[in-house]
Residue frames as a rotation matrix with the C-alpha (Angstrom) as fourth column:
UNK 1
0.278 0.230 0.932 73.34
-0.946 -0.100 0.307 101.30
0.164 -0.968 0.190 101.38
UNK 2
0.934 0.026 -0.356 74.23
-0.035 0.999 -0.021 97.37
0.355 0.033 0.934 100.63
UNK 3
0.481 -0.874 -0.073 77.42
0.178 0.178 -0.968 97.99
0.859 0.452 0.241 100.46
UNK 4
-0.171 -0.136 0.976 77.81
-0.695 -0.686 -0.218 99.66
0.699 -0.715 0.023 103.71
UNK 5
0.461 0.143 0.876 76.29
-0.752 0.587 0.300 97.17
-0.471 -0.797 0.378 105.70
UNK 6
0.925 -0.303 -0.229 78.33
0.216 0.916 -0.339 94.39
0.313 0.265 0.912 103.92
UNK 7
-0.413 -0.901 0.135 81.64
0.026 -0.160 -0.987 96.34
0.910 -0.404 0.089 104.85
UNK 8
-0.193 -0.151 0.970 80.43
-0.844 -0.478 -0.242 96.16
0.500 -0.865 -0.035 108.31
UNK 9
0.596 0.429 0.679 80.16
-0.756 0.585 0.295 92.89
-0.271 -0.689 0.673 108.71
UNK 10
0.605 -0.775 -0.180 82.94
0.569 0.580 -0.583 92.15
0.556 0.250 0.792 107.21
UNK 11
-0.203 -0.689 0.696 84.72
-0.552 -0.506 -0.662 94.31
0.809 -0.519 -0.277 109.73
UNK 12
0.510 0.320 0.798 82.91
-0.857 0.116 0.502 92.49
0.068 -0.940 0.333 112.52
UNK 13
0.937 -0.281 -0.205 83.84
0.241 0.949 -0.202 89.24
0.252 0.140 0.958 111.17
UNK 14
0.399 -0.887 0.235 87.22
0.096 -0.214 -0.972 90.69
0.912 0.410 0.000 111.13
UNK 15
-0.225 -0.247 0.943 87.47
-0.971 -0.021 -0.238 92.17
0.079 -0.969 -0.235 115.00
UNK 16
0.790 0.610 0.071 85.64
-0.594 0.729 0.340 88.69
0.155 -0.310 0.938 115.62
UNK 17
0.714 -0.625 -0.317 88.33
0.343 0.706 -0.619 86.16
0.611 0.333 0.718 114.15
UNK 18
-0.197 -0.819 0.539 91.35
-0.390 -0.439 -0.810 88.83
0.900 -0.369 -0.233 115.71
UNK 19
-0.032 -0.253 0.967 89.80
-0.998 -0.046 -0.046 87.68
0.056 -0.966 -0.251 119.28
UNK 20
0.976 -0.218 0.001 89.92
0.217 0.974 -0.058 83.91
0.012 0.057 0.998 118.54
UNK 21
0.592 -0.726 -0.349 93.00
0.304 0.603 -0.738 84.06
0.746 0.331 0.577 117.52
UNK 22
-0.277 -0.495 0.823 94.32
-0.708 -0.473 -0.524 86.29
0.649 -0.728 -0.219 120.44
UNK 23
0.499 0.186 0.847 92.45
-0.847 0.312 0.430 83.77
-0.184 -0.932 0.313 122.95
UNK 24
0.959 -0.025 -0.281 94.10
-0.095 0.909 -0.405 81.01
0.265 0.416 0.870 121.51
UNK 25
0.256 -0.843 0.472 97.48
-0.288 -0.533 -0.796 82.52
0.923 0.068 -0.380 121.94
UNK 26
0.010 -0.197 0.980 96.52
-0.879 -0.468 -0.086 83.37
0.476 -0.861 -0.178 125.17
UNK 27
0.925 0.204 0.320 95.18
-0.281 0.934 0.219 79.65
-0.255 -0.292 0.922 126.44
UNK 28
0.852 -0.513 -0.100 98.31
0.408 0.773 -0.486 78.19
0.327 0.373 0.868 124.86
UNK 29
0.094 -0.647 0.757 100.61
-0.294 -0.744 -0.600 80.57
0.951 -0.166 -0.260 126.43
UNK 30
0.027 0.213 0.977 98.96
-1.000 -0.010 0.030 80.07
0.016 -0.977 0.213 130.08
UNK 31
0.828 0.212 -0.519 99.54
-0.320 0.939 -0.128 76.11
0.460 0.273 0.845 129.53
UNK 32
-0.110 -0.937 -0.332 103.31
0.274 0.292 -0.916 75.91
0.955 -0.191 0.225 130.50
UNK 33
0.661 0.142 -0.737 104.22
0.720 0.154 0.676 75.83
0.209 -0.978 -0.001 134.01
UNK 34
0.632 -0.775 0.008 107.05
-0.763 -0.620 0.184 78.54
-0.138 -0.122 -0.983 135.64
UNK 35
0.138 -0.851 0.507 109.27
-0.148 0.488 0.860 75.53
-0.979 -0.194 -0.059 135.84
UNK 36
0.007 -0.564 0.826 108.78
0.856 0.430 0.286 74.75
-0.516 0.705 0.486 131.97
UNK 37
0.945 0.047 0.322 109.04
0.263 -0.693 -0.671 78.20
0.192 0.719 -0.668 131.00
UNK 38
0.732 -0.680 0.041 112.13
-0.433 -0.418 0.798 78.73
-0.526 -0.602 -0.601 132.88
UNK 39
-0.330 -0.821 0.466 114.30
0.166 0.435 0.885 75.69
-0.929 0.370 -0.007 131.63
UNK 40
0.883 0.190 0.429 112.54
0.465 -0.465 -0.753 77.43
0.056 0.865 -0.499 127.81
UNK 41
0.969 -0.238 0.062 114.34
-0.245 -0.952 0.184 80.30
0.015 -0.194 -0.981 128.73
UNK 42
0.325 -0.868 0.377 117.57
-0.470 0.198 0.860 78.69
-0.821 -0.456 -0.344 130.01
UNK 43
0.253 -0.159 0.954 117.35
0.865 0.480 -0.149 76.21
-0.434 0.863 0.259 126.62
UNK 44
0.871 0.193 0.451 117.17
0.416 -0.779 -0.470 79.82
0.261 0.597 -0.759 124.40
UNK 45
0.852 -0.524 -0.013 120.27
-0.350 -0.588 0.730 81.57
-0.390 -0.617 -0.684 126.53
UNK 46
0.214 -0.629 0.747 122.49
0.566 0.703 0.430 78.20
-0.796 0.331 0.507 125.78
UNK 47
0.313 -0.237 0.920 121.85
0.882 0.432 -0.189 78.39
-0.353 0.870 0.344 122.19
UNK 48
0.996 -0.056 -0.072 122.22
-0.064 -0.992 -0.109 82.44
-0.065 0.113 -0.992 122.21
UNK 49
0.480 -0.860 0.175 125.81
-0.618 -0.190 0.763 82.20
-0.622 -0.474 -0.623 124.04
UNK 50
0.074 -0.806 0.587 127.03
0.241 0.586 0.773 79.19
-0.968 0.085 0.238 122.11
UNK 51
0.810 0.185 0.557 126.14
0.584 -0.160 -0.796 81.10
-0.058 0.969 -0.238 118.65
């Protein structure tokens, strides 16, 4: 029965950590403005076309 309840909290721990790291993403994603994601975007095209 130990075992069981140690694999389940290591699973929790597990789903846990996955949503840190997803909110992190997510916070650092929603940082940029439209204007500096655009000229991102336009920077990324450039270097596409001149490859």
């Amino acid at each position: 029965m130990r075992w069981w309840k140690i694999l389940g909290l290591a699973g929790l721990a597990g789903v846990a950590a996955t949503g840190v790291v997803t909110v992190r993403a997510e916070r650092r994603r929603q940082a940029y403005t439209p204007d500096e994601i655009r000229s991102r975007l336009q920077e990324r095209v450039a270097r596409a076309r001149s490859t």
